[in-house]
C-alpha positions in Angstrom: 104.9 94.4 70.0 103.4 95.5 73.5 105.8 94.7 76.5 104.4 94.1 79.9 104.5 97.1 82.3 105.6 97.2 86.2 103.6 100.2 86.2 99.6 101.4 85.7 98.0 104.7 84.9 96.8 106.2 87.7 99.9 104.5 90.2 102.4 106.8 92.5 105.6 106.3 91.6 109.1 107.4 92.5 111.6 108.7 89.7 115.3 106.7 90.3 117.4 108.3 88.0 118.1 111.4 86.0 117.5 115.1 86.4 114.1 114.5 88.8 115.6 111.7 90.7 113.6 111.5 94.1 110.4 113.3 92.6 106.9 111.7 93.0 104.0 111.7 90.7 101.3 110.3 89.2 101.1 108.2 85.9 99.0 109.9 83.6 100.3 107.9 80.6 101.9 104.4 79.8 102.8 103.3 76.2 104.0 99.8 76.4 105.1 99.5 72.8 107.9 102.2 73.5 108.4 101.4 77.2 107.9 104.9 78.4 105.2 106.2 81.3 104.2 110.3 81.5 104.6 111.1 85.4 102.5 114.4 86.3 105.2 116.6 86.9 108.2 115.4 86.1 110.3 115.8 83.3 109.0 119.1 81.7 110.2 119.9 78.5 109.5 123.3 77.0 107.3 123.8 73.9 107.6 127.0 71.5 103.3 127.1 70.1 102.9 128.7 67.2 99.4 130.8 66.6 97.6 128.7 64.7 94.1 130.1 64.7 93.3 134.3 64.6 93.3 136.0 67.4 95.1 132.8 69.1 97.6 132.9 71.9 100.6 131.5 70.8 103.8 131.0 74.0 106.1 129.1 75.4 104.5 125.9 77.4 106.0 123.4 80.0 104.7 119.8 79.9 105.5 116.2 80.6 108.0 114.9 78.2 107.5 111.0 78.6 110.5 109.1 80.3 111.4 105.4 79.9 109.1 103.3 82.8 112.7 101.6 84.2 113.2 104.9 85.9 110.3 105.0 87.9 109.3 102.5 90.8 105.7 102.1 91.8 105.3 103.5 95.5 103.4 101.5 97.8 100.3 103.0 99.6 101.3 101.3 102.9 104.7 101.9 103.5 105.3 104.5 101.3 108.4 103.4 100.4 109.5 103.0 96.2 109.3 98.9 96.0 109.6 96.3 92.8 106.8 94.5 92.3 105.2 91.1 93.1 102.6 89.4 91.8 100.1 86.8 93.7 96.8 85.4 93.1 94.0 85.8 95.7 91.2 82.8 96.9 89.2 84.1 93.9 91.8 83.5 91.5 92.5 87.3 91.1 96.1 88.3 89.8 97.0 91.2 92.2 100.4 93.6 92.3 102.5 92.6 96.2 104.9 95.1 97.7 108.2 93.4 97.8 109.5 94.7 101.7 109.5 91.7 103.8 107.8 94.2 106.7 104.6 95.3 104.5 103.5 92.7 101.7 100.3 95.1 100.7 98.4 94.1 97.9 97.6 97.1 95.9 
């Protein structure tokens, strides 16, 4: 079953725990059946590839390991500060994300 998500692809966001704690990104990927996000460069795992094809390069690669979304916090554009998320509906009955800090309140 698909949970609801605090966070979008696309979205800044600021890791708040574990090994990148205090690292930005973007979200490249959200599964909301598992409740992990992909943030671009953040939590790299190392990958052994295997030549598969003749004459293919095979290596060692770094790439996003997905991490679970109550780690991250959405960024705000405004105040550029890590903030939870509000909800509230516009004059044209729009549903749109609010920055919780009592000194911004951007939509975004």
């Amino acid at each position: 079953m698909a949970r609801k998500m605090h966070v979008k692809t696309g979205d800044t966001v600021m890791i708040i725990s574990g090994k990148d704690k205090g690292r930005t990104g973007k979200v490249l990927e959200v599964s909301p059946s598992e409740g992990k996000v992909i943030v671009e460069g953040c939590n790299l795992a190392t990958k052994h590839l295997k030549p598969r094809a003749m004459g293919q390069q095979g290596g060692i690669v770094k790439a996003e390991a997905p991490l679970y979304a109550s780690k991250v916090m959405p960024v705000c554009p405004k105040c550029g500060k890590p903030t939870r998320v509000g909800h509230k509906i516009t004059e044209g009955g729009a549903k749109v994300r609010q920055c919780k800090h009592a000194s911004c309140g951007e939509t975004f």
